[in-house]
C-alpha positions as CSV (number, residue, x, y, z in Angstrom):
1,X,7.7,18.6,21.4
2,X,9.9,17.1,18.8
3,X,8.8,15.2,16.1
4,X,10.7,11.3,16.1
5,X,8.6,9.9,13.1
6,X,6.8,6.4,13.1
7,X,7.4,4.4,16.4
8,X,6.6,1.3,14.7
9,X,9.6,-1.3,14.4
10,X,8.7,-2.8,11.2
11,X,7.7,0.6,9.5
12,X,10.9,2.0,10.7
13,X,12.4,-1.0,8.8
14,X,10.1,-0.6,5.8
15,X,11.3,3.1,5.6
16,X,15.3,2.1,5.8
17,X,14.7,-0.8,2.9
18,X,12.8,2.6,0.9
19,X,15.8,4.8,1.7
20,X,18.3,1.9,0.5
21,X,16.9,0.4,-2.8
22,X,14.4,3.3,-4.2
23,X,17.3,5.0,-5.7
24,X,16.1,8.5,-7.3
25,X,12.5,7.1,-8.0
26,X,9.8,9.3,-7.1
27,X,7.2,6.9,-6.4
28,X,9.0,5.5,-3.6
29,X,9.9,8.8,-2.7
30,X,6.0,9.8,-2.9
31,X,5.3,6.0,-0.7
32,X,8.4,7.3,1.8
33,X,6.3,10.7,2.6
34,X,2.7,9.2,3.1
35,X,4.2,6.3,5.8
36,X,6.1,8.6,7.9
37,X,3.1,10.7,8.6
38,X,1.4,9.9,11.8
39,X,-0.7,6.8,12.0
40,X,-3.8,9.4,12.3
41,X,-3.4,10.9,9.1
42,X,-2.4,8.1,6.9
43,X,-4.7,6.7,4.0
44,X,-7.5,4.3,5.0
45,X,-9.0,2.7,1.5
46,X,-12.0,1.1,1.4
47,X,-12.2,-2.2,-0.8
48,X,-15.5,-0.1,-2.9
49,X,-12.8,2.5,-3.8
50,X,-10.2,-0.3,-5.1
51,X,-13.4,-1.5,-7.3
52,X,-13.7,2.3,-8.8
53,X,-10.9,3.2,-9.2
54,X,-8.5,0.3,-10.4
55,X,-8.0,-1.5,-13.6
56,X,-8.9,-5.2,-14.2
57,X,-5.3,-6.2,-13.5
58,X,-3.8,-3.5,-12.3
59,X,-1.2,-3.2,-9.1
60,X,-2.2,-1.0,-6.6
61,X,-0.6,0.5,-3.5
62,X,-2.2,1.9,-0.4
63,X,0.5,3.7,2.0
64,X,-2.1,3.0,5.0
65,X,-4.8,0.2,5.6
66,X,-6.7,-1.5,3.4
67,X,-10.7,-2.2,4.7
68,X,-13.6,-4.3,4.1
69,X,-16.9,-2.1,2.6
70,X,-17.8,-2.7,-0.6
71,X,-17.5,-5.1,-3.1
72,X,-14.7,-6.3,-5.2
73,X,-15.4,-7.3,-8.9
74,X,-12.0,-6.7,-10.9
75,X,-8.9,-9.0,-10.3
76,X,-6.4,-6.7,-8.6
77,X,-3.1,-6.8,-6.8
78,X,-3.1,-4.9,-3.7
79,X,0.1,-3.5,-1.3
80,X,-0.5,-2.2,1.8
81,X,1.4,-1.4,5.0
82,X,-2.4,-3.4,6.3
83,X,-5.7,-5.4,5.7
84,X,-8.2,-5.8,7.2
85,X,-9.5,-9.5,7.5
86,X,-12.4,-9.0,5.4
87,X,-10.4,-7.1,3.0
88,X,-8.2,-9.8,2.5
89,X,-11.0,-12.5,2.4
90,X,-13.1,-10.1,-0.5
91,X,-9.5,-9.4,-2.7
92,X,-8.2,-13.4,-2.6
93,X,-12.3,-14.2,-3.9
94,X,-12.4,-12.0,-6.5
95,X,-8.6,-13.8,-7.6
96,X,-6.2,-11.0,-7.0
97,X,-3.6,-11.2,-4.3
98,X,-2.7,-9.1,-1.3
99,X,1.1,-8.4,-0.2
100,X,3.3,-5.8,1.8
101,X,4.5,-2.7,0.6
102,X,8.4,-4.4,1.1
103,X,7.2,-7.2,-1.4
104,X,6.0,-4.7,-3.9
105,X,9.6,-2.7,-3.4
106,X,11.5,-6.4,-3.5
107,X,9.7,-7.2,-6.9
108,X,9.2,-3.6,-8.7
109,X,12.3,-1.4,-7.4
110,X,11.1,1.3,-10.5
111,X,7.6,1.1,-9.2
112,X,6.4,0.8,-13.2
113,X,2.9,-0.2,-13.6
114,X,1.7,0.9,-10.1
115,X,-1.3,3.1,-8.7
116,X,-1.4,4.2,-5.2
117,X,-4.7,4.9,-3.7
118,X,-6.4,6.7,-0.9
């Protein structure tokens, strides 16, 4: 069976806009390799994990889906490809903000000042 990639239409977008404005960074490059793995094996991150492991702050990346157990304490900016409801709710209360991974490339092409989780 051959392999085609994502089937998705907008992650099949999300991938072209990577290929295009990246450049030679290789944190997109790293973001590029963790979405075109199947949906099965891409990162799920808890909101508990975001909590433990992110700066008060800080801009963090998930190349997978963003859920809702745990608590948030810090103020952090989250990307991901998706959120949960509840994830979103528990990140906007504790004053950080949630956008797509093509709103993170559109405002940081370098990727500076990033963590990716999960």
């Amino acid at each position: 069976m051959k392999r085609t990639g994502p089937t998705n239409y907008q992650l099949q977008q999300l991938l072209a806009e990577l290929e295009r404005i990246s450049g030679d960074s290789k944190f997109w490059k790293r973001i590029m390799v963790d979405l075109r793995k199947p949906s099965r094996q891409r990162r799920t991150v808890n909101v508990y994990k975001i909590n433990k492991y992110a700066k008060d702050g800080e801009t963090v990346v998930v190349p997978g889906k963003v859920l809702n157990v745990g608590d948030l304490t810090k103020k952090v900016d989250v990307a991901a490809l998706n959120f949960s409801s509840g994830a979103k709710e528990k990140i906007l209360a504790a004053k950080g903000r949630t956008f797509s991974i093509k709103e993170l490339l559109l405002n940081n092409p370098d990727g500076k000042n990033v963590r990716i989780l999960g």
